[in-house]
PDB file as gemmi writes it, atoms N, CA and C in Angstrom:
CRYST1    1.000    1.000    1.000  90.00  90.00  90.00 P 1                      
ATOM      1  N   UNK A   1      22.181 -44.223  29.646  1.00  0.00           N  
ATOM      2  CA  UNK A   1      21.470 -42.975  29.584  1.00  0.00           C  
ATOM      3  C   UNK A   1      22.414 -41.825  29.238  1.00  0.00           C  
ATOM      4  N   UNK A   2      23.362 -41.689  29.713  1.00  0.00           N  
ATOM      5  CA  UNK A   2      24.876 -40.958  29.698  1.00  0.00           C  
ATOM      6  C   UNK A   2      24.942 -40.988  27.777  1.00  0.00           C  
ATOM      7  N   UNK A   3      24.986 -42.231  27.545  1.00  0.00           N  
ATOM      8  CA  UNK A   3      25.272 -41.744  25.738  1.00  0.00           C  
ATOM      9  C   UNK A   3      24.341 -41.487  24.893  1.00  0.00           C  
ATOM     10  N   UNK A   4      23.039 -41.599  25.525  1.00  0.00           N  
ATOM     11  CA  UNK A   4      21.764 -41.011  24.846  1.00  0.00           C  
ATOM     12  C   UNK A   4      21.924 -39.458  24.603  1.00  0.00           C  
ATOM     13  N   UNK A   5      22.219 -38.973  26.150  1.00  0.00           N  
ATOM     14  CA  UNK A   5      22.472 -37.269  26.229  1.00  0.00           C  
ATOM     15  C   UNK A   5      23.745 -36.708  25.631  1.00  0.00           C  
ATOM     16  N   UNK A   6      24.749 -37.578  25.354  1.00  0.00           N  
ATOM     17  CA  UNK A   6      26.163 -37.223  24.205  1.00  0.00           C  
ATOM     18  C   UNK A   6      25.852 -37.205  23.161  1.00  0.00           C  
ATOM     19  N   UNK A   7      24.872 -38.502  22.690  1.00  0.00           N  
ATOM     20  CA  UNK A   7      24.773 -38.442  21.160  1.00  0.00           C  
ATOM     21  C   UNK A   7      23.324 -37.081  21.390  1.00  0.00           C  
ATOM     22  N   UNK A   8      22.967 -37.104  21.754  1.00  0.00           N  
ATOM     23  CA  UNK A   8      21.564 -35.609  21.470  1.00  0.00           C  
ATOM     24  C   UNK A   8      22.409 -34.528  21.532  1.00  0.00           C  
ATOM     25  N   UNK A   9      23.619 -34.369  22.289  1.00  0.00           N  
ATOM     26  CA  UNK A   9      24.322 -33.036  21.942  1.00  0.00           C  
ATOM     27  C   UNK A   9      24.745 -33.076  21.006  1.00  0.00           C  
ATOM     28  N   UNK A  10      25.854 -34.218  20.387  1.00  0.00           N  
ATOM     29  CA  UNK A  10      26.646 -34.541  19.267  1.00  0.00           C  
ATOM     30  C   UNK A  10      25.356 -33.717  18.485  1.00  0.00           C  
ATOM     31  N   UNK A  11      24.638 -34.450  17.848  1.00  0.00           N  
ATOM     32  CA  UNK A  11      23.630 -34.009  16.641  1.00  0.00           C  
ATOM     33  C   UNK A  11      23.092 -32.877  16.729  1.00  0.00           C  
ATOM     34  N   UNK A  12      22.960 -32.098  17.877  1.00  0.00           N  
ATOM     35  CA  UNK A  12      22.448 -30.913  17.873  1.00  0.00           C  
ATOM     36  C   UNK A  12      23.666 -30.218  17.596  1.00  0.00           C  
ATOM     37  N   UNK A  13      24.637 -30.413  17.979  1.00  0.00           N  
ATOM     38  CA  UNK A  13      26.048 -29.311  17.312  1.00  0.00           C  
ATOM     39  C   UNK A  13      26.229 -29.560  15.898  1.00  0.00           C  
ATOM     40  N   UNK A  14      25.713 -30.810  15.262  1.00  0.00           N  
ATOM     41  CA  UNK A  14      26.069 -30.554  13.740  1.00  0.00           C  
ATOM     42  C   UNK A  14      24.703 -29.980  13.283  1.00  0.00           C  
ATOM     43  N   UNK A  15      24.022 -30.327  13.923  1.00  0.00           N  
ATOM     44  CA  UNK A  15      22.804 -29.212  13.354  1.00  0.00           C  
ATOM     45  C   UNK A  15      23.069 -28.262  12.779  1.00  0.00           C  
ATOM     46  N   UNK A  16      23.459 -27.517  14.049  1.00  0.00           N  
ATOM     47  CA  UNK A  16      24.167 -26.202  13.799  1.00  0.00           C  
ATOM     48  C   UNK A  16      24.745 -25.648  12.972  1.00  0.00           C  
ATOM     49  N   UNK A  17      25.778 -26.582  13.314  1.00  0.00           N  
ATOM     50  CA  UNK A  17      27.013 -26.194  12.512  1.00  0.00           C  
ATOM     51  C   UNK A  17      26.472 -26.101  10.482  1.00  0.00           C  
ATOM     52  N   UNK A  18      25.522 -26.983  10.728  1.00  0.00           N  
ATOM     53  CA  UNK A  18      25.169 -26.997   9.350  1.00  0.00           C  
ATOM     54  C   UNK A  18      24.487 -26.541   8.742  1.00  0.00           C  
ATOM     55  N   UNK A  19      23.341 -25.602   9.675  1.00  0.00           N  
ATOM     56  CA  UNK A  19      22.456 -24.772   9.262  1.00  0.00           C  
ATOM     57  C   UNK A  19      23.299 -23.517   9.414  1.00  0.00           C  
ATOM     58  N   UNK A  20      24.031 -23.222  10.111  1.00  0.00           N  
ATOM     59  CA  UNK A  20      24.959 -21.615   9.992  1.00  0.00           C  
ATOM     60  C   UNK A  20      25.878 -21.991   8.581  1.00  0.00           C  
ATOM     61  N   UNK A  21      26.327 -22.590   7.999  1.00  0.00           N  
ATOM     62  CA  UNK A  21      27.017 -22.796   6.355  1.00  0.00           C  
ATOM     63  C   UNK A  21      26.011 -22.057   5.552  1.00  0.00           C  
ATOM     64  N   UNK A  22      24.383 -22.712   5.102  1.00  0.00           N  
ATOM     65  CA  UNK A  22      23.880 -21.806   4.413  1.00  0.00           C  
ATOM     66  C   UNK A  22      23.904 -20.467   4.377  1.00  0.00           C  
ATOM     67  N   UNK A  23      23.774 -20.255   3.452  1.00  0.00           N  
ATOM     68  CA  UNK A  23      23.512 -18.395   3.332  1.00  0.00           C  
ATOM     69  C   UNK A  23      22.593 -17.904   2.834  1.00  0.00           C  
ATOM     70  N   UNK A  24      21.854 -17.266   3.904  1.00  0.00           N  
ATOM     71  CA  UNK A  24      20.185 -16.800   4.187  1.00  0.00           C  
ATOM     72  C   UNK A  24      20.064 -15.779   2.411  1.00  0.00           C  
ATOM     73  N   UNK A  25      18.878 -15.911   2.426  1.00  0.00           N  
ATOM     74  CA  UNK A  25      18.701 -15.028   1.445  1.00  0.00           C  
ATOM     75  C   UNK A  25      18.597 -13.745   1.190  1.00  0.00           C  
ATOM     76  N   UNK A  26      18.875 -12.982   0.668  1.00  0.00           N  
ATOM     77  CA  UNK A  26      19.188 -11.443   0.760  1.00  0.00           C  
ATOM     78  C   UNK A  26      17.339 -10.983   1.064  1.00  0.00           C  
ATOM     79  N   UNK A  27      17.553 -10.198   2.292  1.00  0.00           N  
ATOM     80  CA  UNK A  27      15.944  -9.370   2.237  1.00  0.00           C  
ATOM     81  C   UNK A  27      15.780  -7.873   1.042  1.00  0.00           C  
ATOM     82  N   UNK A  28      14.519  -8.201   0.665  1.00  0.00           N  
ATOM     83  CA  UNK A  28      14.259  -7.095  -0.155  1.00  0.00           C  
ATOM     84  C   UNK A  28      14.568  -5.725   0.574  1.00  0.00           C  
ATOM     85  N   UNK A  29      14.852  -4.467   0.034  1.00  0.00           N  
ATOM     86  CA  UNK A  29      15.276  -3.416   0.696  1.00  0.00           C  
ATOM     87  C   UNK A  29      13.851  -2.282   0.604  1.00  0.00           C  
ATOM     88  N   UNK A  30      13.504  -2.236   1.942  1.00  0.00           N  
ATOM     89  CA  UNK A  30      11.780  -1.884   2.585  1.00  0.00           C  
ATOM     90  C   UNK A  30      11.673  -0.648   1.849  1.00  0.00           C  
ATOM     91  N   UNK A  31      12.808   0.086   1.496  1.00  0.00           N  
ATOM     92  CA  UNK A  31      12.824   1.508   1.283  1.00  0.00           C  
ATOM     93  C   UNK A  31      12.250   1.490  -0.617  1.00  0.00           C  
ATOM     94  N   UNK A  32      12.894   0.586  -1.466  1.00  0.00           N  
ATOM     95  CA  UNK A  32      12.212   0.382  -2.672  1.00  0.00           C  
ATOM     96  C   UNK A  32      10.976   0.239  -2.971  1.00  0.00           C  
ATOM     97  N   UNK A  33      10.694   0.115  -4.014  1.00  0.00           N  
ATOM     98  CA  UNK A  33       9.470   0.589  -4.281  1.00  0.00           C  
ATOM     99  C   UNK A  33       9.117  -1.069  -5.094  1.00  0.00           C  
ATOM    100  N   UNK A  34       8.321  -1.823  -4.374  1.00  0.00           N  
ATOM    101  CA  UNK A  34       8.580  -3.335  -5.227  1.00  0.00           C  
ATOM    102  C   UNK A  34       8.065  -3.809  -6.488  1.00  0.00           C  
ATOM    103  N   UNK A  35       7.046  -2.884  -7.369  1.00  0.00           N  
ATOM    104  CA  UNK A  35       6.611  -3.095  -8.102  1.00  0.00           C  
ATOM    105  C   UNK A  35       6.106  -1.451  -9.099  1.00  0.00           C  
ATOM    106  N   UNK A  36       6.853  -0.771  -8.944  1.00  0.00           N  
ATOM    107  CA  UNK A  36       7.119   0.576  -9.636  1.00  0.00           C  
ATOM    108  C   UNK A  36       6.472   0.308 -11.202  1.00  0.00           C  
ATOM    109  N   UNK A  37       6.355  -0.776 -12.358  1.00  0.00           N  
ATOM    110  CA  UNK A  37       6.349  -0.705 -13.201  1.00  0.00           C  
ATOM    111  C   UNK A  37       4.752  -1.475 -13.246  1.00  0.00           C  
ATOM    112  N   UNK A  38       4.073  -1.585 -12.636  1.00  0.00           N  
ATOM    113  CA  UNK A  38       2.802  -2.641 -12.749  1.00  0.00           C  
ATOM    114  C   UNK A  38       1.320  -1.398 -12.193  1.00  0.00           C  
ATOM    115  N   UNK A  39       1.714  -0.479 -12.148  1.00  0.00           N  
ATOM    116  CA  UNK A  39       0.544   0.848 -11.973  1.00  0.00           C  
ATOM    117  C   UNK A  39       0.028   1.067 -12.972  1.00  0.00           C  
ATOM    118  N   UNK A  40      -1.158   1.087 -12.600  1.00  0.00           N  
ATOM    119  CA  UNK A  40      -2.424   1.528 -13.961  1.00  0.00           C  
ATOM    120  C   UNK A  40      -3.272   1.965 -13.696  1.00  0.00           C  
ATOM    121  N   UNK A  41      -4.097   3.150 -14.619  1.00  0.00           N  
ATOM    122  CA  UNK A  41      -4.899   4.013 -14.851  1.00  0.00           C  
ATOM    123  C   UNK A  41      -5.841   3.158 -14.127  1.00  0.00           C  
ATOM    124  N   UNK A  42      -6.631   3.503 -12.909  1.00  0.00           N  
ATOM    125  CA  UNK A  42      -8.256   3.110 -12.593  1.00  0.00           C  
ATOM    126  C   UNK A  42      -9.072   4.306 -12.990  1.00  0.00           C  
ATOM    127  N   UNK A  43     -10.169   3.190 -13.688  1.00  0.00           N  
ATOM    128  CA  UNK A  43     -11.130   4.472 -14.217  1.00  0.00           C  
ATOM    129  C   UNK A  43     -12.607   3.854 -13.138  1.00  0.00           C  
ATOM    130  N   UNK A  44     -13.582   4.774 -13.373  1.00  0.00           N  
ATOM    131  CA  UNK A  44     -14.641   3.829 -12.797  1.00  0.00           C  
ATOM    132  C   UNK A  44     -15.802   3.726 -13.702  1.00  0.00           C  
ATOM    133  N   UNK A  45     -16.990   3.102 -13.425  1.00  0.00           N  
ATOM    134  CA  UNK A  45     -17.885   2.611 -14.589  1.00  0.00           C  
ATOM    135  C   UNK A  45     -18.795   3.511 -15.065  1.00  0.00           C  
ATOM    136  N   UNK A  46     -19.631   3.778 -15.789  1.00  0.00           N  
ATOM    137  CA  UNK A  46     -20.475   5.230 -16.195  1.00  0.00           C  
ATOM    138  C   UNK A  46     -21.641   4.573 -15.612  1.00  0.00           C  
ATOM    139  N   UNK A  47     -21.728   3.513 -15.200  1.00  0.00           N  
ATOM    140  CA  UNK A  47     -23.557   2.625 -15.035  1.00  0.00           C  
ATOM    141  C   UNK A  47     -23.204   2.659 -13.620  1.00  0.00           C  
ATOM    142  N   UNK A  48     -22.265   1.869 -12.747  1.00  0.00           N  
ATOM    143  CA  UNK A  48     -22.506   1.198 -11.469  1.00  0.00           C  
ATOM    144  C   UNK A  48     -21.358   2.070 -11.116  1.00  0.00           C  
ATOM    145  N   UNK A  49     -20.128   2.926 -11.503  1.00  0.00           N  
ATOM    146  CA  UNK A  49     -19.271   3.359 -10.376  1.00  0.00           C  
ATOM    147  C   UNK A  49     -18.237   2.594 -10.129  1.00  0.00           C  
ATOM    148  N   UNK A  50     -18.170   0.818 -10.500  1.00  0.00           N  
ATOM    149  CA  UNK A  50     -17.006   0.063  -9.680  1.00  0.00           C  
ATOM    150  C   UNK A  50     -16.134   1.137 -10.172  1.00  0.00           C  
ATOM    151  N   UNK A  51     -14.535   0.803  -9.435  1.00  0.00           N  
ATOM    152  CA  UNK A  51     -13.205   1.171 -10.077  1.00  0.00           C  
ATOM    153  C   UNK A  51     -12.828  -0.204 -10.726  1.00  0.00           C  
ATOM    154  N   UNK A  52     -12.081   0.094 -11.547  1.00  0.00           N  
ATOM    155  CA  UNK A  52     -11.565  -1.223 -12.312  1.00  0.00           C  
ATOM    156  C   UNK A  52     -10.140  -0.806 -12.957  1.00  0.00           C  
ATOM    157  N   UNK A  53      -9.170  -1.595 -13.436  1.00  0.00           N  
ATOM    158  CA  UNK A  53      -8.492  -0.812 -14.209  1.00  0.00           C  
ATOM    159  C   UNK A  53      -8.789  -0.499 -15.381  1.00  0.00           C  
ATOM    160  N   UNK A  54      -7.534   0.128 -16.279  1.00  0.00           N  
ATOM    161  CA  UNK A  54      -7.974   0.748 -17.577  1.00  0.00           C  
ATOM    162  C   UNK A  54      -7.914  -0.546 -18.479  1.00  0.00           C  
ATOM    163  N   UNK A  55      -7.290  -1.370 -18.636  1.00  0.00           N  
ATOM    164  CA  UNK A  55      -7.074  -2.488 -19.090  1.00  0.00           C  
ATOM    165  C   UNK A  55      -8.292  -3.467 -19.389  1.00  0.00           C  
ATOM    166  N   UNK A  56      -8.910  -3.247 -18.498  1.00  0.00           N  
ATOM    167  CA  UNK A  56      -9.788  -4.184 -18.108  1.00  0.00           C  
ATOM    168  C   UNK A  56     -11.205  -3.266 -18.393  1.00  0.00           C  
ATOM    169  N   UNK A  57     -11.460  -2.582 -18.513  1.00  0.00           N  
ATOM    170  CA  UNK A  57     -12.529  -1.634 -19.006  1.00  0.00           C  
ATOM    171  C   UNK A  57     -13.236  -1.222 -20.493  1.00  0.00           C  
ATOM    172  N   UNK A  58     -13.923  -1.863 -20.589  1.00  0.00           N  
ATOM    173  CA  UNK A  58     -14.776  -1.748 -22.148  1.00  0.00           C  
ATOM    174  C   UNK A  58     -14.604  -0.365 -22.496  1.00  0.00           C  
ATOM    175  N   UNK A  59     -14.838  -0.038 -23.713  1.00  0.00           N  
ATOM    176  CA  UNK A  59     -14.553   1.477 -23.885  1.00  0.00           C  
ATOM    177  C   UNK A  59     -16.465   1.259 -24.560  1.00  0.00           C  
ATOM    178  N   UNK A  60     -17.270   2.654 -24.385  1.00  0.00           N  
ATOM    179  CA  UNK A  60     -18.660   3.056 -24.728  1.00  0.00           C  
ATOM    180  C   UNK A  60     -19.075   4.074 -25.034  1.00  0.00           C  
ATOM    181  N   UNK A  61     -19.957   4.734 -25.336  1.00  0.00           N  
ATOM    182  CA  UNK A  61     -20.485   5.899 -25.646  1.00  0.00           C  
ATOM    183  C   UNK A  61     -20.950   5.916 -24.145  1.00  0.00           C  
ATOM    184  N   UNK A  62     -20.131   6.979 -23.671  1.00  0.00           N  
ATOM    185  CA  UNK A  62     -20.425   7.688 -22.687  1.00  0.00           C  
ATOM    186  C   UNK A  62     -19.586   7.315 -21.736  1.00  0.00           C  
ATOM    187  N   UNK A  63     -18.328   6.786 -22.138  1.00  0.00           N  
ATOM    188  CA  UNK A  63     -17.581   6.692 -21.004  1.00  0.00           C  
ATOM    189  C   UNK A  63     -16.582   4.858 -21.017  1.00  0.00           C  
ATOM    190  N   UNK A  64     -16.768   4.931 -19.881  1.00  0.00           N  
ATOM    191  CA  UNK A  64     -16.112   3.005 -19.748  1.00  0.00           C  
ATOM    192  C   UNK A  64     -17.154   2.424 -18.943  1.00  0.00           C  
ATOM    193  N   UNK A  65     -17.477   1.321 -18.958  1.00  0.00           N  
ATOM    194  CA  UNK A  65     -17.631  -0.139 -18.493  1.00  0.00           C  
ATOM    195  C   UNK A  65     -16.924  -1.080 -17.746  1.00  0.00           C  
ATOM    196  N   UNK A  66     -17.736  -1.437 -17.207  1.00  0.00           N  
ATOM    197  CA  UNK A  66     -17.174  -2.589 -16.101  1.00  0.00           C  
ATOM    198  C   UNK A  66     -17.351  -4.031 -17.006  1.00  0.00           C  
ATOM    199  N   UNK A  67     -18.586  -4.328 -17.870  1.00  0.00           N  
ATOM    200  CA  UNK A  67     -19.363  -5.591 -18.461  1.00  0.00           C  
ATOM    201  C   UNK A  67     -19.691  -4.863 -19.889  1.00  0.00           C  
ATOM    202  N   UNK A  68     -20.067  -6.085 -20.544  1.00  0.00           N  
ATOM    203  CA  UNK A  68     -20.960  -5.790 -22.064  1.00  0.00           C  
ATOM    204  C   UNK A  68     -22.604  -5.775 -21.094  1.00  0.00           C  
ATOM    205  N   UNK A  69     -23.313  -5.843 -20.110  1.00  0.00           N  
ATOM    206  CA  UNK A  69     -24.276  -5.624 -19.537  1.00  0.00           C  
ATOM    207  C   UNK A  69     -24.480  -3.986 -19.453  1.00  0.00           C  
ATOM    208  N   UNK A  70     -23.400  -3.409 -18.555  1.00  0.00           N  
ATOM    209  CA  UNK A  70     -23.748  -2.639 -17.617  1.00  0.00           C  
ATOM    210  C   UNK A  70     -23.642  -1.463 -19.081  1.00  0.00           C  
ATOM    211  N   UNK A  71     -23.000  -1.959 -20.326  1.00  0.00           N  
ATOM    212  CA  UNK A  71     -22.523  -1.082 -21.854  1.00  0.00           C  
ATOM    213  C   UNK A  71     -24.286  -0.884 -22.037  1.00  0.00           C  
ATOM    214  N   UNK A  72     -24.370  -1.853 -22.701  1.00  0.00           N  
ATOM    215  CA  UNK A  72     -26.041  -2.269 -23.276  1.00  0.00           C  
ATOM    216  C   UNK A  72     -27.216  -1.533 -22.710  1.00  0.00           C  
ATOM    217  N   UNK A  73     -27.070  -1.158 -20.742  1.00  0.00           N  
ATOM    218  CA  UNK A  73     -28.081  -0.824 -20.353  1.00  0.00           C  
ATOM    219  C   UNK A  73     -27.747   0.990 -20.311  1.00  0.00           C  
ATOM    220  N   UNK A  74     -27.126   1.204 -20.288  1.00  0.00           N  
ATOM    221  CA  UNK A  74     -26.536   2.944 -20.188  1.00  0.00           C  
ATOM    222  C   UNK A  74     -26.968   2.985 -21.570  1.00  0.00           C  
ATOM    223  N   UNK A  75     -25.908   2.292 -22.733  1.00  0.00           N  
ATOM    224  CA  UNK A  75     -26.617   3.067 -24.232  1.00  0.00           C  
ATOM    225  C   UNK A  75     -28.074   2.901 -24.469  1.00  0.00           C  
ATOM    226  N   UNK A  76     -28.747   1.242 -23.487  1.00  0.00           N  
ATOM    227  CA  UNK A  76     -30.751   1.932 -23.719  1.00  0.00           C  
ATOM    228  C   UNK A  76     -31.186   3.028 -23.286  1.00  0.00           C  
ATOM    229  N   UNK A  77     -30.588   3.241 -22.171  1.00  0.00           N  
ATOM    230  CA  UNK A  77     -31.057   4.363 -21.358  1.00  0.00           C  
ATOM    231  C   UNK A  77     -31.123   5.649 -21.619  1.00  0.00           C  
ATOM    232  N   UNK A  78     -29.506   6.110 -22.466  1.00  0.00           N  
ATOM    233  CA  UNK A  78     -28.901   7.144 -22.879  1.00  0.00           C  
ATOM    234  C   UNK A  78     -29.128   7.049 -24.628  1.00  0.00           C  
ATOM    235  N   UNK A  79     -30.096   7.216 -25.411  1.00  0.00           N  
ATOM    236  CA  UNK A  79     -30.014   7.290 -26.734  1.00  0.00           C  
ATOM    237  C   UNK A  79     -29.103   8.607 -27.292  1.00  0.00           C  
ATOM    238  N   UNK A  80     -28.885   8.375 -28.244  1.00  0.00           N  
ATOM    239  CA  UNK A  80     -27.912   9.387 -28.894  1.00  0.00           C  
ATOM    240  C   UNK A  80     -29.417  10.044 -29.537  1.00  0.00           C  
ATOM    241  N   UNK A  81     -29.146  11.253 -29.637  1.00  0.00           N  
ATOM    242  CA  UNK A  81     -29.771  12.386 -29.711  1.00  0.00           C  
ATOM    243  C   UNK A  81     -30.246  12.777 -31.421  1.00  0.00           C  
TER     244      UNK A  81                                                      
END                                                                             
């Protein structure tokens, strides 16, 4: 029983020893800003209101879009003059 509890220490000290060698990975620094370059214009829809980005937004008479739906039913609605 005596070398059961030597060898469980033995292996738990190289554990150790072998997980303190690695070298942890650097933490991001909280104070930066992590994604500074990925911001974009939200516009919202002229029919329903979502926000969406600009990217992602149909361009229409009368504004932006969320869908080719929500386009279709504003220009029935809204005839040009």
């Amino acid at each position: 029983m005596k070398y059961l509890l030597v060898l469980l220490i033995v292996l738990a000290v190289l554990w150790l020893a072998r997980s303190s060698r690695r070298p942890l990975p650097p933490r991001p620094d909280p104070r930066q800003d992590p994604a500074p370059d990925r911001q974009q214009a939200i516009v919202a829809c002229a029919h329903c209101g979502l926000h969406l980005p600009r990217d992602e937004a149909l361009p229409g008479r009368g504004g932006v879009f969320c869908g080719e739906a929500h386009r279709t039913e504003y220009e029935k609605a809204h005839p040009t003059a």
